[in-house]
C-alpha positions as CSV (number, residue, x, y, z in Angstrom):
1,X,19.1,-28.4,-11.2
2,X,16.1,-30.4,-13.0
3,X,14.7,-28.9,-15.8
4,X,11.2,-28.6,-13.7
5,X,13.0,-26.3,-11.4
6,X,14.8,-24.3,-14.2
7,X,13.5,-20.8,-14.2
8,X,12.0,-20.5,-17.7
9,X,9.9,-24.0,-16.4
10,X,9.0,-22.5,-13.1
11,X,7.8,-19.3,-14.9
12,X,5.7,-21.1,-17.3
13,X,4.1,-22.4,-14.5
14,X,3.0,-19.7,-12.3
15,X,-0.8,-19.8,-13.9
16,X,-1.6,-23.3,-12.5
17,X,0.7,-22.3,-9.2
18,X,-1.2,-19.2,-8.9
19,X,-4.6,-21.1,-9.3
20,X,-3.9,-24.3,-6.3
21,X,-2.1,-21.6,-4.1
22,X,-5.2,-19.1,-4.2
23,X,-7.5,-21.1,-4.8
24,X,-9.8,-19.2,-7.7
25,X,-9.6,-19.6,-11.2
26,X,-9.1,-16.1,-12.5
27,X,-9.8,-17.2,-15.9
28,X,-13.8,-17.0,-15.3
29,X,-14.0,-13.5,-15.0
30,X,-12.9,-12.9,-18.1
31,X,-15.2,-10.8,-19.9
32,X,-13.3,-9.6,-22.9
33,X,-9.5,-9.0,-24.1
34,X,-8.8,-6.9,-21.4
35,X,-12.1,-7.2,-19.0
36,X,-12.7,-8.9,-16.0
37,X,-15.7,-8.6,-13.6
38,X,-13.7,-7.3,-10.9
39,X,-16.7,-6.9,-8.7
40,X,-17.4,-10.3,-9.4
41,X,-14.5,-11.4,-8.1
42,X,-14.5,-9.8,-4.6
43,X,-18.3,-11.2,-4.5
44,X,-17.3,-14.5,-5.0
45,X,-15.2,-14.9,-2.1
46,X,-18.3,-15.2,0.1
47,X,-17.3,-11.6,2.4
48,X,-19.6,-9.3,3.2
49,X,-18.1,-6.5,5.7
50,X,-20.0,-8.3,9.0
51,X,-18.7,-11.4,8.6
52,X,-14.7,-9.7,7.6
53,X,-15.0,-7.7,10.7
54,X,-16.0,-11.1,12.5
55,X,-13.1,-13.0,11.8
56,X,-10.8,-9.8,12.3
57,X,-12.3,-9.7,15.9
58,X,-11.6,-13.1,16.3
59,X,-7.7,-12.8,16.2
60,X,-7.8,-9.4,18.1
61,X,-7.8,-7.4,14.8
62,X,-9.5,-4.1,14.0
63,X,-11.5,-1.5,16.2
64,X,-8.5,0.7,16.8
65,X,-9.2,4.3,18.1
66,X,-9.7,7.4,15.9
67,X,-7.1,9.9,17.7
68,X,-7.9,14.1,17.0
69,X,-4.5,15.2,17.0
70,X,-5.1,18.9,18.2
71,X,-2.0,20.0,19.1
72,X,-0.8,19.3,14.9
73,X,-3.8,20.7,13.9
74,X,-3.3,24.2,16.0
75,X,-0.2,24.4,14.6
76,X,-1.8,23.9,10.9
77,X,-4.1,26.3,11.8
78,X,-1.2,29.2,12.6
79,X,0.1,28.6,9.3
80,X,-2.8,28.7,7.2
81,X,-5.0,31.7,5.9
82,X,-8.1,32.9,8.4
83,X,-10.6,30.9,8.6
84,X,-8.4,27.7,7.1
85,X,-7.2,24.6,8.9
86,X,-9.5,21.8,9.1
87,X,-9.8,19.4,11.8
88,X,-6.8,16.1,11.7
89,X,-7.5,12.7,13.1
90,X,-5.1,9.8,13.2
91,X,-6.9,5.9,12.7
92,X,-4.5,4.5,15.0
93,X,-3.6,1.0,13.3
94,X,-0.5,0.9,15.5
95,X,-2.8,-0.9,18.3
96,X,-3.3,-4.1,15.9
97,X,-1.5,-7.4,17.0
98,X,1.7,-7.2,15.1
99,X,1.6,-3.0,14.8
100,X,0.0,-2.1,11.6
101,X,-3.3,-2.4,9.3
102,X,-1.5,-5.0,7.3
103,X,-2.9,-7.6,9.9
104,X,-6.2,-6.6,8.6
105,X,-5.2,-8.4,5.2
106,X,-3.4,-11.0,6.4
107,X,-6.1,-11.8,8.8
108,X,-9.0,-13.0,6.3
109,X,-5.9,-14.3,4.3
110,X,-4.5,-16.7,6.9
111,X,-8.9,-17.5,7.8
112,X,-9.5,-18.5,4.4
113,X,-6.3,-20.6,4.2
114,X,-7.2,-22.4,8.0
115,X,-10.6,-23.1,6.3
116,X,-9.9,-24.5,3.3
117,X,-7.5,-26.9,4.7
118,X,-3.7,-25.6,3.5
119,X,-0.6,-26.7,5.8
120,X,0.4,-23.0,5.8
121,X,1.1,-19.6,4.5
122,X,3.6,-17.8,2.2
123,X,3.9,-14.6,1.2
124,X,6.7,-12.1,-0.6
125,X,7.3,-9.0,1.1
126,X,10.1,-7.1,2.7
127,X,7.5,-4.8,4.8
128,X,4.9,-5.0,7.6
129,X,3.2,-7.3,5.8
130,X,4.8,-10.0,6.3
131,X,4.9,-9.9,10.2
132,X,1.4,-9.6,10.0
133,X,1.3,-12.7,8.1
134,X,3.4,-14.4,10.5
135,X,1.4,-13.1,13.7
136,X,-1.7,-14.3,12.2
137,X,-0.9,-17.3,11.0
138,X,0.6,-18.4,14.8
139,X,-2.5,-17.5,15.6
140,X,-4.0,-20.0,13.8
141,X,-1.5,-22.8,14.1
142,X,-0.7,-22.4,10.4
143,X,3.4,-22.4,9.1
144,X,4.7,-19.7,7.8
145,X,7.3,-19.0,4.8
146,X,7.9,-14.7,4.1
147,X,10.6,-14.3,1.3
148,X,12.0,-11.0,1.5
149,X,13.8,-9.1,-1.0
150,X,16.2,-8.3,2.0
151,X,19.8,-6.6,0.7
152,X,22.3,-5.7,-2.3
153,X,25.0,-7.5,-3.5
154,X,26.9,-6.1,-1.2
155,X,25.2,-7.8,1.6
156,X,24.0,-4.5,3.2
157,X,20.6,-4.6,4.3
158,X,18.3,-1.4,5.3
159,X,17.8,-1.4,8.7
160,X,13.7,-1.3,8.8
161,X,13.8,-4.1,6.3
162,X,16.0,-6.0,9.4
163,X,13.3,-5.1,12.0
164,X,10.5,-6.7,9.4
165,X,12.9,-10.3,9.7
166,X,12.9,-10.0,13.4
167,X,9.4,-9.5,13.5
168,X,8.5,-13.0,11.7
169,X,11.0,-15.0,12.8
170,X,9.3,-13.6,16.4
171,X,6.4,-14.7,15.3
172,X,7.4,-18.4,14.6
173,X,7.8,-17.6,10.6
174,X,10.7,-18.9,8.6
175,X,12.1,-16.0,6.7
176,X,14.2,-16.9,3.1
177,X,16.2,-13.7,2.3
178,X,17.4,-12.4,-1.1
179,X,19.0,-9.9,-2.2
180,X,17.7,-7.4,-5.1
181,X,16.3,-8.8,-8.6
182,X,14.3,-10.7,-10.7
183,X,14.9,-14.2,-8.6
184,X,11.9,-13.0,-5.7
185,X,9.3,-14.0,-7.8
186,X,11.1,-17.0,-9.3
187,X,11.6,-18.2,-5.4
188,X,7.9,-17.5,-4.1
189,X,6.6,-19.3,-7.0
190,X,9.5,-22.6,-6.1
191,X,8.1,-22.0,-2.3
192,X,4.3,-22.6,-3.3
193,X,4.6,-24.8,-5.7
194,X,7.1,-27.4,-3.3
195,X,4.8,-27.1,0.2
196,X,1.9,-26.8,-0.9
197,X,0.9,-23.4,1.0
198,X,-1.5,-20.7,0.4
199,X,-0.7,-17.4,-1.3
200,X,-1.2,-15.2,1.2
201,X,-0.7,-12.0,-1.5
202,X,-1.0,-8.4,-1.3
203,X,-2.8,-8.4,-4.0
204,X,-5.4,-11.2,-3.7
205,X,-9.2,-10.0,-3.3
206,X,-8.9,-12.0,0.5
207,X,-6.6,-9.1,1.2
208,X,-8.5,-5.9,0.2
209,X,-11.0,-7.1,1.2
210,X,-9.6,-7.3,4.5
211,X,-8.6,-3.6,4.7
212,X,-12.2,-2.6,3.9
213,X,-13.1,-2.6,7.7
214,X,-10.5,0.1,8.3
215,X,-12.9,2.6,5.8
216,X,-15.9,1.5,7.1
217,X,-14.9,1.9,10.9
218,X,-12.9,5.4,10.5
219,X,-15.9,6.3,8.3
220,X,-18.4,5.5,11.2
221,X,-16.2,6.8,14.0
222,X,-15.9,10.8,12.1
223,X,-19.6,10.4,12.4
224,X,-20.2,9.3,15.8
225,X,-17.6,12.0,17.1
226,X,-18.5,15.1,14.3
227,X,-22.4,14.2,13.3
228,X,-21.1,14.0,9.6
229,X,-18.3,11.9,7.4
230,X,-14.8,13.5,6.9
231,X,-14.6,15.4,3.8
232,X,-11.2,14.2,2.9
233,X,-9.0,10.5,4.2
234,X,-5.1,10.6,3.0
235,X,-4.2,7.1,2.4
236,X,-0.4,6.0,2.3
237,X,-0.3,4.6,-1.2
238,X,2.2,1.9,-2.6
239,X,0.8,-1.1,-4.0
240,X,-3.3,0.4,-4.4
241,X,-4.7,-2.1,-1.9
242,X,-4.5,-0.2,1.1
243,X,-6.3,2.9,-1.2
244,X,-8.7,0.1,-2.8
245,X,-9.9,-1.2,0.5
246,X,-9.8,1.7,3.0
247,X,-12.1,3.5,-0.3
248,X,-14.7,0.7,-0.7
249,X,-15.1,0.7,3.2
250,X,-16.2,3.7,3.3
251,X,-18.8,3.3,1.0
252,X,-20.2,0.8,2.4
253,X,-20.7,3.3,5.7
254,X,-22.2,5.8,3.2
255,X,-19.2,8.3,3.0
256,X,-19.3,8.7,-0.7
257,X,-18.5,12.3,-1.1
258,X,-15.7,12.0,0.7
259,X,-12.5,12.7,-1.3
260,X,-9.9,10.0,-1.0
261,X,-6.5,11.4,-1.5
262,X,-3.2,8.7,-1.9
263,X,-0.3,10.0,-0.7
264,X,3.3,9.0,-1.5
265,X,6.5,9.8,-0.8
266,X,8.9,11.3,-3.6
267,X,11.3,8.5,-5.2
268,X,11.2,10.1,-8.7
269,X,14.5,8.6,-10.4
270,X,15.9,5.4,-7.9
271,X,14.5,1.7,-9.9
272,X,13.4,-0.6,-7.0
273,X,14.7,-3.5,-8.7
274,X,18.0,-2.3,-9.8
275,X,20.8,-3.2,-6.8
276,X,22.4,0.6,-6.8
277,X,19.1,2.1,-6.3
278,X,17.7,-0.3,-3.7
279,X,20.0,0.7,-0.2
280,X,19.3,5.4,-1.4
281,X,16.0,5.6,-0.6
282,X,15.2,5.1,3.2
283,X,11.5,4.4,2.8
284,X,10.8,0.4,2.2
285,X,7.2,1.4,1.2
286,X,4.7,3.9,0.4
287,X,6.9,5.9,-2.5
288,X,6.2,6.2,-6.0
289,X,8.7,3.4,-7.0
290,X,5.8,1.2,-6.1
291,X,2.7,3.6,-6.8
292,X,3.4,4.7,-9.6
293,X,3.9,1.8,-11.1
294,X,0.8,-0.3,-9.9
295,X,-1.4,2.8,-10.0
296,X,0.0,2.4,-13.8
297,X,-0.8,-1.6,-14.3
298,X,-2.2,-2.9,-10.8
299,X,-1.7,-6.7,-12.7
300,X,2.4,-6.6,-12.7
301,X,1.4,-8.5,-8.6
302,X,1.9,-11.9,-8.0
303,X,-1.6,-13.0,-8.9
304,X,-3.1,-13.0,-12.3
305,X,-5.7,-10.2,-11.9
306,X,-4.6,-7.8,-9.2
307,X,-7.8,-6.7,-6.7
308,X,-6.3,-3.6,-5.9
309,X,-6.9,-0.8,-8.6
310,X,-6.4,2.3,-6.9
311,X,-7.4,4.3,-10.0
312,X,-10.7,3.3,-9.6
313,X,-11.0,5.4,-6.4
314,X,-8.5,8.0,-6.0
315,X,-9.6,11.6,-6.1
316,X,-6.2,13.3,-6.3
317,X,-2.6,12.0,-5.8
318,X,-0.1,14.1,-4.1
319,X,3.6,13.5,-2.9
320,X,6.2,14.7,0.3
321,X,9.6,14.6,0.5
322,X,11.3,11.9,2.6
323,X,12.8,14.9,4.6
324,X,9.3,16.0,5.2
325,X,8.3,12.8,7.1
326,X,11.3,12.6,9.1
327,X,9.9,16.0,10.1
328,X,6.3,15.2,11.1
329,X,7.4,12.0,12.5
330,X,9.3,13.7,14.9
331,X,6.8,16.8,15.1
332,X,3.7,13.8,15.9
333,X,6.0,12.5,19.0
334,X,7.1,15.7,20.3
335,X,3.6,17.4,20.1
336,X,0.9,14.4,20.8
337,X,2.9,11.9,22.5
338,X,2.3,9.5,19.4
339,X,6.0,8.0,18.5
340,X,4.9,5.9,15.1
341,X,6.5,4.5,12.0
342,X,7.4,6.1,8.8
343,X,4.6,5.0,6.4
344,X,1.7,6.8,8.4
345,X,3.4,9.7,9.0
346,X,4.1,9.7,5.3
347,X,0.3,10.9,4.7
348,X,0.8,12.5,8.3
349,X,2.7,14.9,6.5
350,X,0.4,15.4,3.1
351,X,-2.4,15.4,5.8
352,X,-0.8,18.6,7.6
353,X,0.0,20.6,4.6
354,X,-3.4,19.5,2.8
355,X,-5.3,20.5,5.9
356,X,-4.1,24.3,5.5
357,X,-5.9,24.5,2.2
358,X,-9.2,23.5,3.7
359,X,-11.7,25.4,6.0
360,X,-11.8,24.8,9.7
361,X,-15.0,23.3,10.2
362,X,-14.2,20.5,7.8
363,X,-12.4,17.2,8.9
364,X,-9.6,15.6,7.0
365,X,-8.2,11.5,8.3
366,X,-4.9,10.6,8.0
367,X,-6.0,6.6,7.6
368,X,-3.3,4.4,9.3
369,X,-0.3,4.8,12.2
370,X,2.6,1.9,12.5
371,X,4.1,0.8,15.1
372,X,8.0,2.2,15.4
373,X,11.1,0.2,16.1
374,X,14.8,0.3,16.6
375,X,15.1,-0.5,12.7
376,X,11.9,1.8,11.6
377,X,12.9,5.0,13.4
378,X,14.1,7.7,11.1
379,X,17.9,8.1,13.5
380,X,18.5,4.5,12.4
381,X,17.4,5.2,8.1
382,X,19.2,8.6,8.1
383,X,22.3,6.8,9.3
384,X,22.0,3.6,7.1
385,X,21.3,7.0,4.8
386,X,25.0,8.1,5.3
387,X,26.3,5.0,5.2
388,X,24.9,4.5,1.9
389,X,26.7,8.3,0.6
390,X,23.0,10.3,1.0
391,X,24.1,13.7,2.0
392,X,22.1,14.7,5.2
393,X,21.2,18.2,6.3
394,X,18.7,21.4,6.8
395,X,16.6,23.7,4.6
396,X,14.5,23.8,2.0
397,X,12.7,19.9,1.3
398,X,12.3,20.8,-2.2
399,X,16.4,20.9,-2.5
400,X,15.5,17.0,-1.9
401,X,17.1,14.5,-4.2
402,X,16.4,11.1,-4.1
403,X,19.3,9.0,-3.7
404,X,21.5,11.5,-3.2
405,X,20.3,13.9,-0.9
406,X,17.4,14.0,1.9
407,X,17.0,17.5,3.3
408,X,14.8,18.4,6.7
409,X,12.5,21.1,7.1
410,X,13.7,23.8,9.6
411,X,10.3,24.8,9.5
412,X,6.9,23.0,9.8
413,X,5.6,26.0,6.9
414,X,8.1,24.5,4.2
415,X,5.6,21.2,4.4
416,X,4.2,21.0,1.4
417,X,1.8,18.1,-0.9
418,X,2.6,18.2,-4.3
419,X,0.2,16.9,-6.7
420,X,0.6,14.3,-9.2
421,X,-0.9,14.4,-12.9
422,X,-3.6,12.5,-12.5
423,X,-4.7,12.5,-16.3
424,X,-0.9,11.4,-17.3
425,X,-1.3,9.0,-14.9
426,X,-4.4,7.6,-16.6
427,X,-2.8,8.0,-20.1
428,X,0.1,5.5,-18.7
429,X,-2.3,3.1,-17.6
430,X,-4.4,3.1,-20.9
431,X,-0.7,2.8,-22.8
432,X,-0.4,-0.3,-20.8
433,X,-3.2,-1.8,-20.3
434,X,-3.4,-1.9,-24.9
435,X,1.1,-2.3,-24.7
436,X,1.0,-6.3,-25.2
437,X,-1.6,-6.9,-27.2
438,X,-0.7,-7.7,-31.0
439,X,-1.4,-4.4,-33.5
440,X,-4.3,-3.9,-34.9
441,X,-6.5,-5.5,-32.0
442,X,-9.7,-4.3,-31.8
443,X,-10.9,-3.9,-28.2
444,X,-14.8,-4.6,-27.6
445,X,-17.1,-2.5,-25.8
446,X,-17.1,-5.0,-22.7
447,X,-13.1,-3.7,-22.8
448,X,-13.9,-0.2,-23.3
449,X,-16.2,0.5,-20.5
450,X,-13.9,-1.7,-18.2
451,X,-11.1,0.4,-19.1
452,X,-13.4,3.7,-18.2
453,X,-14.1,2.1,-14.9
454,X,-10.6,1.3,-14.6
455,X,-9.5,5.2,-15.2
456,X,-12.8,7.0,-13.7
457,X,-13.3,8.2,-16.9
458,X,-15.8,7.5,-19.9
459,X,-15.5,5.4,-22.7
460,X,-15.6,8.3,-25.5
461,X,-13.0,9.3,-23.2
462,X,-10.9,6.2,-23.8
463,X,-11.7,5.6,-27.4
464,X,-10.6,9.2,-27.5
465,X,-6.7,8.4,-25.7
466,X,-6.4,5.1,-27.4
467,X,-7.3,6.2,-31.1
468,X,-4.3,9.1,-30.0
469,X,-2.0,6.3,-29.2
470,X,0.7,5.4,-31.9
């Protein structure tokens, strides 16, 4: 191997790969130590919500129906106190072109690439992303690279992770599997740095801003079919931008009371990057091995400054069991005719037991549906489940272990959304957001207030945490 293409050289690198694969210099928003102008940055790009939803409804993207699911919500309703049980609607992002609001990112992703002239479009991700990258980019007549952190070292492979490389290589994509580690990042950086092709990331304002039209148009539809805005949207949450967008959408259709709860399901204890851990859990996405983390430090993405920070909007954060949405996903079939994927139905579930808390004039959106497949159905992860030694069976979801033990409702009243600290979670974030920089570094108010903007807090309130920091 050269020593250009050594690791250590590659990852020295990634700044100036970062910058001709994205196209923006990250280091102008700087502001301070810490500080960007994050609003800055989304500005920049030239997008206002017209023109996103424009080029969305070019490639067949967005407007997807707002489904009441009134057969879940009746039974909500005979589980709840008097009077409580509010209203459940589904945003129906199954009916996008490759099944999923991830083509609403990809879509102003692979537009901006077309337009500023790259030969094609890479991105690294082992979920629906990256056949929505694929789909748009054919689309567009763009190539397409997806490098998936696929399997173990044993070579076993989950099976919806499978269905995700059948879906791009349908799509005309070449796919580059890996197995678990450090190497993903390593390999995306080799792949746009050697063709030359746009970073189509998660995490890149061109992708946020892309999910923005899914909070704006759910936030519009409540209206046009209740006369008001719904008083609470559950948001699947793994990596913050699904959160970030769906929540500045719908301010920008005036919903700004409305609470925004992410929802995510229980992974406490199984590392996503460590090879044991990677085949026990049976959900690829949407569990606090990824939002816990990026809710923590958003900027561990693959682009400098991350546009997703969820803690900017989230109003609470709750968790369900991954025997709880098996349940509902099967409950959502068998009672509305809906057969969807797993990382809806994972705030599906919060949705249903968060609804029974509320009163029954009051409306609460479950804010995405994907499509379902021979790999993403729950019969193929619960046996890929055993397969992988996770004991199977009945009773009580809080007996739930993950990695070791998924257990099923018997009963739609043992659904239940457990909330998650939200002022620990804003400590973490403060602890690293200050962890690398040298001792004794004194942060300037530009920091301080970003940091408060960051945590929805004030900066007495940050001075406050930090000076309590060792």
């Amino acid at each position: 191997m050269r020593d250009r293409d050594a690791y250590q050289a590659v990852m020295g690198r990634q700044g100036e790969i970062m910058q001709r694969s994205i196209g923006l210099d990250y280091g102008r928003y700087a502001t301070g130590t810490l500080a960007f102008d994050y609003e800055r940055l989304l500005r920049d790009t030239g997008y206002e919500i017209d023109e996103i939803r424009a080029v969305q409804a070019a490639t067949g993207v967005g407007d997807t129906p707002l489904i009441e699911v009134r057969n879940i919500t009746a039974l909500a309703r005979s589980l709840a106190r008097p009077g409580k049980g509010a209203r459940i609607f589904v945003k129906d992002e199954a009916k996008n072109p490759s099944g999923s609001f991830k083509d609403r990112r990809a879509s102003l992703s692979v537009h901006e690439a077309k337009k500023r002239g790259y030969p094609g479009v890479a991105a690294a991700t082992s979920g629906n992303y990256g056949a929505a990258v694929a789909s748009q980019a054919a689309k567009a007549g763009l190539r397409c690279i997806i490098v998936q952190e696929a399997f173990d070292s044993q070579g076993n492979a989950q099976p919806e992770i499978a269905e995700k490389t059948r879906a791009c290589e349908a799509y005309g994509a070449e796919v580059i599997r890996l197995s678990v580690g450090p190497e993903l990042f390593f390999v995306f950086l080799r792949v746009l740095e050697d063709t030359g092709y746009f970073n189509a990331s998660l995490y890149s304002p061109f992708s946020v801003l892309g999910i923005e039209t899914l909070g704006h148009e759910l936030a519009l539809q409540v209206k046009g079919l209740t006369g008001r805005p719904p008083d609470a949207v559950v948001v699947t949450h793994a990596g913050g931008g699904n959160l970030t967008g769906t929540a500045r959408g719908m301010i920008t259709a005036g919903a700004t009371d409305t609470e925004v709860i992410a929802a995510s399901v229980d992974l406490s204890g199984l590392h996503m990057a460590s090879d044991g851990d990677f085949n026990r859990k049976s959900f690829t996405t949407g569990h606090t091995g990824f939002s816990l983390p990026f809710t923590t430090w958003p900027d561990r993405s693959d682009v400098p400054r991350s546009a997703a920070r969820p803690l900017r909007y989230m109003d609470r954060f709750v968790t369900v069991t991954q025997g709880e949405v098996f349940y509902i996903t099967e409950v959502l079939a068998a009672l509305e005719g809906l057969e969807r994927g797993p990382a809806g139905n994972t705030s599906l579930a919060a949705a249903f037991a968060l609804a029974q808390e509320l009163d029954q004039d009051e409306i609460i959106v479950v804010q995405e549906t994907e499509y379902t497949g021979a790999g993403k159905h729950p019969l193929a992860q619960l046996n890929f489940a055993r397969q992988m030694g996770v004991k199977i069976g009945r009773g009580d979801p809080g007996a739930n272990v993950p990695g070791k033990r998924i257990v099923i409702p018997e009963h739609p009243s043992q659904i239940r959304a457990r909330d998650v600290d939200l002022d620990r979670v804003r400590r973490s974030y403060l602890a690293n957001a200050t962890a690398a920089l040298p001792k004794g570094t004194d942060l300037g108010s530009a920091d301080i207030e970003f940091l408060a903007a960051e945590t929805r807090t004030t900066p007495i309130h940050v001075r406050e945490v930090l000076d309590e920091m060792p």
